[in-house]
N, CA, C and O atoms as CSV, one atom per row, in Angstrom:
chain,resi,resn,atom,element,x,y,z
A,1,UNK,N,N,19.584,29.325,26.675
A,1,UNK,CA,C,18.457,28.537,26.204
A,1,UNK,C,C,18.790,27.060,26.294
A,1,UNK,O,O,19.783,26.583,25.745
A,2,UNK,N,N,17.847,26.290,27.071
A,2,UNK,CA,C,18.287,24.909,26.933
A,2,UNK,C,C,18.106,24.599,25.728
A,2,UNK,O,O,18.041,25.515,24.909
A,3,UNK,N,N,17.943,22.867,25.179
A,3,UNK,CA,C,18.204,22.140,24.054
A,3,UNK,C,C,16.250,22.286,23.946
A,3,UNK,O,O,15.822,22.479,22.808
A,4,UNK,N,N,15.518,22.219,24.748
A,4,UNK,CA,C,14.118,21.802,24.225
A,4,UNK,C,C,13.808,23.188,23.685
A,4,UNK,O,O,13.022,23.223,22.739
A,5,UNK,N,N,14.436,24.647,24.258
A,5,UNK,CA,C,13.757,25.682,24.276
A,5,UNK,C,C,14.017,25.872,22.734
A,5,UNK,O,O,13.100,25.955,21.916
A,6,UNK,N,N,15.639,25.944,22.348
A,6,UNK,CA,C,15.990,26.277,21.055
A,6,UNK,C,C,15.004,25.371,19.890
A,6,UNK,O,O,14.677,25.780,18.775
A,7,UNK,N,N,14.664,24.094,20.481
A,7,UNK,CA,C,13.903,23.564,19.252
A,7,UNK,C,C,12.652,23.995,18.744
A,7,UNK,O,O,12.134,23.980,17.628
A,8,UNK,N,N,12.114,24.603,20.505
A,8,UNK,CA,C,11.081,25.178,19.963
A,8,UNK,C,C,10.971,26.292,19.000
A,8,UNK,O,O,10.304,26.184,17.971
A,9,UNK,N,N,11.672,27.451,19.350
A,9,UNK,CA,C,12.413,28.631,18.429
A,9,UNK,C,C,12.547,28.109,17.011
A,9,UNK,O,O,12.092,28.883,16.169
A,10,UNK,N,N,13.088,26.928,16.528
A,10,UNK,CA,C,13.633,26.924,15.518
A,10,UNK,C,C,12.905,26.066,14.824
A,10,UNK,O,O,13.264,25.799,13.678
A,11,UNK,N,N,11.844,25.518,15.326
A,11,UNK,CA,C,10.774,24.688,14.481
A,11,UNK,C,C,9.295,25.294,14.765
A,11,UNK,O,O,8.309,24.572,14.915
A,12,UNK,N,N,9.271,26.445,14.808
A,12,UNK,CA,C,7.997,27.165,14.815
A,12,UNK,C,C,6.894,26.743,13.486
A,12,UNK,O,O,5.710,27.076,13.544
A,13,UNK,N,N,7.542,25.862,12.139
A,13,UNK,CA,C,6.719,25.604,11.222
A,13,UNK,C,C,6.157,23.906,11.698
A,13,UNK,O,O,5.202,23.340,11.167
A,14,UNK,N,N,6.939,23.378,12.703
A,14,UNK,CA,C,6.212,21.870,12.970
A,14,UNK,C,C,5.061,22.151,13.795
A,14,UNK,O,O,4.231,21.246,13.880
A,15,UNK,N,N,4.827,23.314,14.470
A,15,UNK,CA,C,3.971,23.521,15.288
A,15,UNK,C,C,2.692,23.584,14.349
A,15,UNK,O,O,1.719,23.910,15.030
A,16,UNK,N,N,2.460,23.441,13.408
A,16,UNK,CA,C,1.358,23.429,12.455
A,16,UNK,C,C,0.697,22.163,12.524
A,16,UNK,O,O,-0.507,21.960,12.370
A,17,UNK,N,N,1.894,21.054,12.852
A,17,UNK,CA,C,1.483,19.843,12.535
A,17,UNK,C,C,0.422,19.345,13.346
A,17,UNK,O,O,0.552,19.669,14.526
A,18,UNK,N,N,-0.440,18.760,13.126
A,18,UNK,CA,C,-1.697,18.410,14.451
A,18,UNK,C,C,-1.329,16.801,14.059
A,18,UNK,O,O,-1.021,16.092,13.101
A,19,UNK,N,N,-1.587,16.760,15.490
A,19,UNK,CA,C,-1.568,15.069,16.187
A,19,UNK,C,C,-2.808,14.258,15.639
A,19,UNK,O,O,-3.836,14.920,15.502
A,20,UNK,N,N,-2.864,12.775,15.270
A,20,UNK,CA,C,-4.213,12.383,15.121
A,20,UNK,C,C,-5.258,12.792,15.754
A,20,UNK,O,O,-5.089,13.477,16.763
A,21,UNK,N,N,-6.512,12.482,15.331
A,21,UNK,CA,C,-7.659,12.681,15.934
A,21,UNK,C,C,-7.858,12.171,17.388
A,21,UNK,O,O,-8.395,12.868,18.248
A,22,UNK,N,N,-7.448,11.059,17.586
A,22,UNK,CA,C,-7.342,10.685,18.868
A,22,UNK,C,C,-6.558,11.150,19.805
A,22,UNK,O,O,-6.753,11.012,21.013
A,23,UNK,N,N,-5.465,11.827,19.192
A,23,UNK,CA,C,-4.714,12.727,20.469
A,23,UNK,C,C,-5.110,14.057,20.294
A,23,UNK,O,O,-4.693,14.593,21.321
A,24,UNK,N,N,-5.483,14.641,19.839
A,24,UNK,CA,C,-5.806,16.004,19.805
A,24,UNK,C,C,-6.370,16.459,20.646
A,24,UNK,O,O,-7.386,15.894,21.050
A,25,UNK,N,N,-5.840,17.878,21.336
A,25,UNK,CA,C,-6.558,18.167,22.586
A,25,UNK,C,C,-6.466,19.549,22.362
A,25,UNK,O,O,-5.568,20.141,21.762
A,26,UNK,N,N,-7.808,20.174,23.074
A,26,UNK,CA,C,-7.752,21.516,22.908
A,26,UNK,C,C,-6.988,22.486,23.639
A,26,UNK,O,O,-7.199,23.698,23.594
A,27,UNK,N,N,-5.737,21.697,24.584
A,27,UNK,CA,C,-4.996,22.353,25.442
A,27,UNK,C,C,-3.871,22.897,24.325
A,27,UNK,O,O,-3.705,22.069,23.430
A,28,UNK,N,N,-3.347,23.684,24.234
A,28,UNK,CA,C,-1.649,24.237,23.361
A,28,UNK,C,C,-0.368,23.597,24.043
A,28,UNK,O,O,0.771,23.373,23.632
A,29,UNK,N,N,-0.939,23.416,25.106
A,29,UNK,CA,C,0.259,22.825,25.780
A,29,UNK,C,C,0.575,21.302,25.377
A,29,UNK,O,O,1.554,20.718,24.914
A,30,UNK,N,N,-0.686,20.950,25.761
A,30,UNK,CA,C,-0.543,19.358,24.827
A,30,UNK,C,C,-0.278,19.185,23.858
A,30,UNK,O,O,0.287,18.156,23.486
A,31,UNK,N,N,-0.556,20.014,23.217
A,31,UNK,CA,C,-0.385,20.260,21.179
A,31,UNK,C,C,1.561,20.447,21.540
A,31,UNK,O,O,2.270,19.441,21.570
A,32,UNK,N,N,1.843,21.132,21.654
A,32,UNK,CA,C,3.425,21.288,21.666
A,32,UNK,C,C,3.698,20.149,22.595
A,32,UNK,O,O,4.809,19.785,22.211
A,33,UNK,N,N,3.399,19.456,23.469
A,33,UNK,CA,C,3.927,18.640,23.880
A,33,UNK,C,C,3.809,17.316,23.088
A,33,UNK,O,O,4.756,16.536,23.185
A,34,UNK,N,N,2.791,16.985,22.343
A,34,UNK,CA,C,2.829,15.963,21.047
A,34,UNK,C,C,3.920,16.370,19.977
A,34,UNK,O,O,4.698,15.538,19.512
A,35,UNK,N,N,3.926,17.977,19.544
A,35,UNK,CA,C,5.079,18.364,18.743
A,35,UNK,C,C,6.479,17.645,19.055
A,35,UNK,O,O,7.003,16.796,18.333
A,36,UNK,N,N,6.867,18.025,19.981
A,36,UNK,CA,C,8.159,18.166,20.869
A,36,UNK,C,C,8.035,16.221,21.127
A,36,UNK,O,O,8.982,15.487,20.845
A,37,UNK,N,N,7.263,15.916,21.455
A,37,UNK,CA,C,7.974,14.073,21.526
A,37,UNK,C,C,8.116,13.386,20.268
A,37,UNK,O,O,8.932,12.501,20.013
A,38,UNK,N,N,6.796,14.134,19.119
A,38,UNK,CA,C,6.687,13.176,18.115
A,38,UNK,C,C,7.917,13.684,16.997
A,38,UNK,O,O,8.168,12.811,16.167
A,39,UNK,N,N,8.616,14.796,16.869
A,39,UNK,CA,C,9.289,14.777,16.631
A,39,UNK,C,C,10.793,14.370,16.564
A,39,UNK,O,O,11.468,14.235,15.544
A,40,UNK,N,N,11.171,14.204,17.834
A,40,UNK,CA,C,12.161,13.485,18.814
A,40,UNK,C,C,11.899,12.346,17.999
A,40,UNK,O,O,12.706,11.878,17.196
A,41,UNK,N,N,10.806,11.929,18.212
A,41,UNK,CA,C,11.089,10.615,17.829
A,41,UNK,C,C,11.326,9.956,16.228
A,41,UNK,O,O,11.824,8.914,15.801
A,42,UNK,N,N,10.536,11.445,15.460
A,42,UNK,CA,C,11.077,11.143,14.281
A,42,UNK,C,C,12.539,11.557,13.961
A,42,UNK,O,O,13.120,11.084,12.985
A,43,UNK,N,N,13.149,12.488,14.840
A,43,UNK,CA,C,14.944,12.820,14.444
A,43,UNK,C,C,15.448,11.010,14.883
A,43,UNK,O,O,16.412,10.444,14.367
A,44,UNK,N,N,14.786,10.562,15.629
A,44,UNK,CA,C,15.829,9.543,16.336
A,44,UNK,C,C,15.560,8.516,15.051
A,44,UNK,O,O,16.564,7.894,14.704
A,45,UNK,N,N,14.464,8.281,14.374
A,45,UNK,CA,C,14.165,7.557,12.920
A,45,UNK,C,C,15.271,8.091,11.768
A,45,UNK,O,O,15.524,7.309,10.852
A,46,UNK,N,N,15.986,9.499,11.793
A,46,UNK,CA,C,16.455,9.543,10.659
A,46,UNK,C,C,15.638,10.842,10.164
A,46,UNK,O,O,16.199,11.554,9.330
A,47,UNK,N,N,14.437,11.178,10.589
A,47,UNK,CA,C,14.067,12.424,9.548
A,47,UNK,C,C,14.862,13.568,10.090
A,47,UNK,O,O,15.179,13.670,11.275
A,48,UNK,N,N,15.147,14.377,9.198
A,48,UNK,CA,C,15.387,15.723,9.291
A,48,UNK,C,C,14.872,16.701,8.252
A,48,UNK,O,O,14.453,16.345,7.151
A,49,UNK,N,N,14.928,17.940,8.669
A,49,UNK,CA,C,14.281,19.054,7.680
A,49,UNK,C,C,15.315,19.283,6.536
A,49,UNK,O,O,15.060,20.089,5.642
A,50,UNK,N,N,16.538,18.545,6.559
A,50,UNK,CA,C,17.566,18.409,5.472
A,50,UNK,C,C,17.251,17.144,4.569
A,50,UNK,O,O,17.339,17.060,3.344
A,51,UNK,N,N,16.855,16.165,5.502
A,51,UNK,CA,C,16.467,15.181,4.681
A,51,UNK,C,C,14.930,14.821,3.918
A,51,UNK,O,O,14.671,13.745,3.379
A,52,UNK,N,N,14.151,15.808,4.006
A,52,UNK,CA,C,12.877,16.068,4.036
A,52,UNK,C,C,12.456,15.603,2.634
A,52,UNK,O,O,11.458,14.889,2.541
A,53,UNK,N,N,12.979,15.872,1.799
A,53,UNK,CA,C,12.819,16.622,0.282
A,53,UNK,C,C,13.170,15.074,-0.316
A,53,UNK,O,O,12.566,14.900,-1.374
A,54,UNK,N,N,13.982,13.913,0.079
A,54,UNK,CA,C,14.628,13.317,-0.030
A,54,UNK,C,C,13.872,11.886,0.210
A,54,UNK,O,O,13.772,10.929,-0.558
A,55,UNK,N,N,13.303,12.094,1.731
A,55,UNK,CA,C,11.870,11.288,1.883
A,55,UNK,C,C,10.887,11.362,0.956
A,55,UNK,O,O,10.368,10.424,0.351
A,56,UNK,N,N,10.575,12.910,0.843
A,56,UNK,CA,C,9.489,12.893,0.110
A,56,UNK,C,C,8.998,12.292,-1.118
A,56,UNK,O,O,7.916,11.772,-1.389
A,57,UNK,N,N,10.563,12.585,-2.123
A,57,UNK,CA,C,10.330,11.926,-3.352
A,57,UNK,C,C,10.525,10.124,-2.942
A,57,UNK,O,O,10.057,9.511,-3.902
A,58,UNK,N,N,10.952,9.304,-2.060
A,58,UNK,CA,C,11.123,8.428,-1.608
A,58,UNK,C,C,9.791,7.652,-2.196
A,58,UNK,O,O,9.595,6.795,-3.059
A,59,UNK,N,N,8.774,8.594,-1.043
A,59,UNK,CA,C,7.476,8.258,-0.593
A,59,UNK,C,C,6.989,8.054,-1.919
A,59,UNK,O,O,6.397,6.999,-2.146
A,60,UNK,N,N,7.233,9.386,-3.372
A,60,UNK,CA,C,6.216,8.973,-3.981
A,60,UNK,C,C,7.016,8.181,-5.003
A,60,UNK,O,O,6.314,7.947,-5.987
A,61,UNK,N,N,8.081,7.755,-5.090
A,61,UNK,CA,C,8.310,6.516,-5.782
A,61,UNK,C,C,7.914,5.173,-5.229
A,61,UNK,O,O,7.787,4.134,-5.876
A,62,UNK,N,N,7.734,5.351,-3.913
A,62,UNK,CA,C,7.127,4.156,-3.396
A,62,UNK,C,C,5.789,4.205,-3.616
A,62,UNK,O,O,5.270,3.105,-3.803
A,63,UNK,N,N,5.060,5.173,-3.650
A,63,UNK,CA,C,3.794,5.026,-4.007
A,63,UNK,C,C,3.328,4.774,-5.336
A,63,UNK,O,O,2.191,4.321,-5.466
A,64,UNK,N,N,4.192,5.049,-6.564
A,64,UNK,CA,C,4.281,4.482,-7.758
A,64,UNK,C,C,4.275,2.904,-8.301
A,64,UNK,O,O,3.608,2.198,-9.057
A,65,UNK,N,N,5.571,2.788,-7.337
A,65,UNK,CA,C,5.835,1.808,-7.377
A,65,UNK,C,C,5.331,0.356,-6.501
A,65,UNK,O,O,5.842,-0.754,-6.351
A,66,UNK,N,N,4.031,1.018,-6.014
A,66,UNK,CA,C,2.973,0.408,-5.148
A,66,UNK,C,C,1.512,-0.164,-6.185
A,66,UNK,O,O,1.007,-1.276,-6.336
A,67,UNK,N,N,1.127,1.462,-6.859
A,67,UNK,CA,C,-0.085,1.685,-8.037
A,67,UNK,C,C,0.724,0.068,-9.156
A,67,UNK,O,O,0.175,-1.004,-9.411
A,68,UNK,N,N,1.585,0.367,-9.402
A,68,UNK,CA,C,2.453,-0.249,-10.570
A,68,UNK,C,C,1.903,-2.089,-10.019
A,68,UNK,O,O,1.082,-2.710,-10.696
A,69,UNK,N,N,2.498,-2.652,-8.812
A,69,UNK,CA,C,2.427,-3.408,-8.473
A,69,UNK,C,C,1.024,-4.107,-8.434
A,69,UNK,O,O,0.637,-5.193,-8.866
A,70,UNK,N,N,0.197,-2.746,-7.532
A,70,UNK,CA,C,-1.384,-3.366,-7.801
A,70,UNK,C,C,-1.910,-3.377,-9.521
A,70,UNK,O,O,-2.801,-4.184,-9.787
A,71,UNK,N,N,-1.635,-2.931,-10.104
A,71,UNK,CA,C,-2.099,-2.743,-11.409
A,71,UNK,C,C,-1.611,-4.467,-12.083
A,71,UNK,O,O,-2.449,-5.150,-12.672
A,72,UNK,N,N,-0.560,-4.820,-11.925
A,72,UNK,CA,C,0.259,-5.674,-12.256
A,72,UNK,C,C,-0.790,-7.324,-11.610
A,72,UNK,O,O,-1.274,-8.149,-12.385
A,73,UNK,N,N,-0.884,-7.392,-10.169
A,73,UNK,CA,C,-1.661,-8.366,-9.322
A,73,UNK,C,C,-3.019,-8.233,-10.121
A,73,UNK,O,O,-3.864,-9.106,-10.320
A,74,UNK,N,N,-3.009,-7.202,-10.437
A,74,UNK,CA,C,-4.586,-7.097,-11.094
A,74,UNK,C,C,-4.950,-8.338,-12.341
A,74,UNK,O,O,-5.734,-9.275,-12.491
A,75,UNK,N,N,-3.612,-7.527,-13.236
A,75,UNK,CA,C,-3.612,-8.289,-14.254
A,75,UNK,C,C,-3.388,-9.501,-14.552
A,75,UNK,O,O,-3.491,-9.950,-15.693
A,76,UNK,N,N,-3.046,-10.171,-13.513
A,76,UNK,CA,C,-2.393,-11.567,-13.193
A,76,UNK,C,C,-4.091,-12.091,-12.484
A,76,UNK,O,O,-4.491,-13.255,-12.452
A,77,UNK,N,N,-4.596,-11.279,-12.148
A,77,UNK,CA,C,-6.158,-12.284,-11.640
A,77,UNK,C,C,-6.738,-12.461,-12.598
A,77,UNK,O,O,-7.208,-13.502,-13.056
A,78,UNK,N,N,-6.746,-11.071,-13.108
A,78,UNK,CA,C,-7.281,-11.372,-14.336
A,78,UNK,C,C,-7.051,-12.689,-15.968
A,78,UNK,O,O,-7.803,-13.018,-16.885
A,79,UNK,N,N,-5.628,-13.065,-15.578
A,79,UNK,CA,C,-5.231,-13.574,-16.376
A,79,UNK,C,C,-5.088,-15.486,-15.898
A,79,UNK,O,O,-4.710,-16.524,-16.441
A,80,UNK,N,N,-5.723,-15.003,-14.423
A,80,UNK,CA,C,-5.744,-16.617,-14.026
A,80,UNK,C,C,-6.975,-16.870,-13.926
A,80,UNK,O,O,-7.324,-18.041,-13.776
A,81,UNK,N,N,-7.687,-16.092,-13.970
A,81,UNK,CA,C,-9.682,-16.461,-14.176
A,81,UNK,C,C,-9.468,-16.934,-15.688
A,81,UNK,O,O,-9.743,-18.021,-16.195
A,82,UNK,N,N,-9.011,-16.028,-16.139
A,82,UNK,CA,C,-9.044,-16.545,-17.921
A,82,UNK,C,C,-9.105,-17.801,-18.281
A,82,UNK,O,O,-9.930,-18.354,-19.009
A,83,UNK,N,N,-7.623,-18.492,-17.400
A,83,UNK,CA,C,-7.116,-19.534,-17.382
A,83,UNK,C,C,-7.883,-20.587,-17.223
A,83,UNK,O,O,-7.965,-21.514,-18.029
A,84,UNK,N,N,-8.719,-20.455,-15.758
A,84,UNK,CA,C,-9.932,-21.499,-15.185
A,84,UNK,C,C,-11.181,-21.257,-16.420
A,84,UNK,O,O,-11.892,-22.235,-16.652
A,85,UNK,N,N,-11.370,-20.329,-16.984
A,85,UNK,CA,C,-12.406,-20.601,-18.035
A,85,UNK,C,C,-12.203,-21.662,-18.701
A,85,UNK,O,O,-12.778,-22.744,-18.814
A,86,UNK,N,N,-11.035,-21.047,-19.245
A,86,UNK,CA,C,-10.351,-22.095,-20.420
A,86,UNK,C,C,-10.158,-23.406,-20.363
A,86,UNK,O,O,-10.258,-24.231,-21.271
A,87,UNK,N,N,-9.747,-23.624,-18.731
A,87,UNK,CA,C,-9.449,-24.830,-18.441
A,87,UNK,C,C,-11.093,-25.522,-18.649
A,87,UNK,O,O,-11.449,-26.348,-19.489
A,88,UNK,N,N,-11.854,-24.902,-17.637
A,88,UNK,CA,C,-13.082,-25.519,-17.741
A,88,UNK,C,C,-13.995,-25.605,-18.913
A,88,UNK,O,O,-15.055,-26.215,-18.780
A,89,UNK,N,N,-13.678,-25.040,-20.072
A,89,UNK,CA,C,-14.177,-25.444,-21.859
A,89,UNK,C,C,-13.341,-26.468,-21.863
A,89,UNK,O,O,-13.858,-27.584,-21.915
A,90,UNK,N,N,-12.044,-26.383,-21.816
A,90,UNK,CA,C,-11.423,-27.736,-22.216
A,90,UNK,C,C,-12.258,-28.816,-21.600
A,90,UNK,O,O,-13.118,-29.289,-22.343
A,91,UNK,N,N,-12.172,-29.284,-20.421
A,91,UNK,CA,C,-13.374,-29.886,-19.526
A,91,UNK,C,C,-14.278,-30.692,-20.193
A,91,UNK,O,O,-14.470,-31.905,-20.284
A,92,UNK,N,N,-14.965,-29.310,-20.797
A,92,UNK,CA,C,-16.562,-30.040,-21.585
A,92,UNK,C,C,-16.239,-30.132,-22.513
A,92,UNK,O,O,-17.071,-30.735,-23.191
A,93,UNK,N,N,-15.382,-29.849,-23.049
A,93,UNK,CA,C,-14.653,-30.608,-24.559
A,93,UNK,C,C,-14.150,-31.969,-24.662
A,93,UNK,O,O,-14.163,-32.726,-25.632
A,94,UNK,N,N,-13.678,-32.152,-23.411
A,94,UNK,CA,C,-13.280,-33.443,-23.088
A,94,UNK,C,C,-14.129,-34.641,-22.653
A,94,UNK,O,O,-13.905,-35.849,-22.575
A,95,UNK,N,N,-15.257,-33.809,-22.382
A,95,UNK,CA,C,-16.660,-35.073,-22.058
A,95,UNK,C,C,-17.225,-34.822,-23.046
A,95,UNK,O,O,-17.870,-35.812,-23.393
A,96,UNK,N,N,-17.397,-33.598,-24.054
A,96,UNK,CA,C,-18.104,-34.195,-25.151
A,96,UNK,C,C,-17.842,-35.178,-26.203
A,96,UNK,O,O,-18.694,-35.840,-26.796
A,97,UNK,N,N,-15.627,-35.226,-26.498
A,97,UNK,CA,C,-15.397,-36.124,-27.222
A,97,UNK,C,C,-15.672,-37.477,-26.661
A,97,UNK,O,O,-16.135,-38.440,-27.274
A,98,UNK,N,N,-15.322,-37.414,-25.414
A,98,UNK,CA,C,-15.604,-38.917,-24.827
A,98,UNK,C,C,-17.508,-39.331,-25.423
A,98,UNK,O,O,-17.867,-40.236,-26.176
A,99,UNK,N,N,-18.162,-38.516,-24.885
A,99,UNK,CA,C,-19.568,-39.182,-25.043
A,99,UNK,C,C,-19.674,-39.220,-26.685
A,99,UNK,O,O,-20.311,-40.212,-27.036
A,100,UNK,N,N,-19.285,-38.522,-27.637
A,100,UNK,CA,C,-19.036,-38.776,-29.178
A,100,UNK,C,C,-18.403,-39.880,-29.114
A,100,UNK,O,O,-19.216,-40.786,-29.298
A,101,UNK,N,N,-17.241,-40.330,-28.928
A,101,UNK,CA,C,-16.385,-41.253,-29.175
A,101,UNK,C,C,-17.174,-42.654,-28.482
A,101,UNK,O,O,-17.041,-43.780,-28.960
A,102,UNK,N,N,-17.791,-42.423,-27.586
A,102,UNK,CA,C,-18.721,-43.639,-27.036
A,102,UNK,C,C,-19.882,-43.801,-27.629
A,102,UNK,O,O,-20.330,-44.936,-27.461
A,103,UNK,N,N,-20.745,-42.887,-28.452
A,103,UNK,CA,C,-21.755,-43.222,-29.694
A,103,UNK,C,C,-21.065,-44.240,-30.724
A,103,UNK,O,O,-21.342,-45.406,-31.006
A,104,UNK,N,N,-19.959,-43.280,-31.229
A,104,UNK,CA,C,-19.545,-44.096,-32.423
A,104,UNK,C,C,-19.006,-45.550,-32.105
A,104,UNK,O,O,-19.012,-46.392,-33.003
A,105,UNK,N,N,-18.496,-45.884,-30.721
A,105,UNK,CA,C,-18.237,-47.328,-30.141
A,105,UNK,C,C,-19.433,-48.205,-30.647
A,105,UNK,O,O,-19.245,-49.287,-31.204
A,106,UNK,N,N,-20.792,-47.624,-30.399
A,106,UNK,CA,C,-21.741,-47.857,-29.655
A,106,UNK,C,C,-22.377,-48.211,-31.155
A,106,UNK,O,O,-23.294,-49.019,-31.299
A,107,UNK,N,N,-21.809,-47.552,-32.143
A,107,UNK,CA,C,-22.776,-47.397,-33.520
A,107,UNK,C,C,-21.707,-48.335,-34.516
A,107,UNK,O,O,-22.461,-48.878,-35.323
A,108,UNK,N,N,-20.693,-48.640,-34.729
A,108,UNK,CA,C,-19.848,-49.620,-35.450
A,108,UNK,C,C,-20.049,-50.713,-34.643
A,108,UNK,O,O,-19.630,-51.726,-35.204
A,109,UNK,N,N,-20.627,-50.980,-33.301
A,109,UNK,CA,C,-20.742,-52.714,-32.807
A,109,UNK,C,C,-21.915,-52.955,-32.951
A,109,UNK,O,O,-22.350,-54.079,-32.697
């Protein structure tokens, strides 16, 4: 058995995997021939069916730790709109003492 034949033999569960929508073809041959490169190319990345389990939880700590982050940016917009409110009451607080403070100029002369 050459090296492509045994992989096929021994990864009979990647053959499940379907290619995007855009490659998908109703040939089998093409289907295993997307198997057989896109895999290659993920062993040459580092995945393996040993390391599988290992990615996986990877993935969803990264995806945690993604939710976490947006939740976080959230709260920080939220907390810089606040800010521009605030700033902008101060604002009209600051032209109302002025135009007060320019009556009373206006009312002791």
């Amino acid at each position: 058995m050459g090296k492509k034949q045994g992989r096929k033999a021994g990864n009979s569960k990647n053959k499940s995997a379907s290619p995007p929508a855009k490659e998908r073809s109703s040939s089998p041959a093409t289907d295993q021939s997307w198997t057989e490169n896109d895999f290659d190319k993920m062993r040459e990345g580092g995945f393996s069916p040993s390391n599988f389990s290992e990615l996986k939880e990877e993935l969803r700590t990264q995806c945690k730790e993604t939710k976490n982050l947006e939740k976080k940016v959230e709260e920080l917009i939220a907390r810089v709109i606040n800010a521009e409110k605030v700033i902008n009451e101060m604002k009209e607080m600051k032209t109302m003492t002025r135009e007060i403070h320019d009556k009373c100029t206006s009312f002791s002369n």
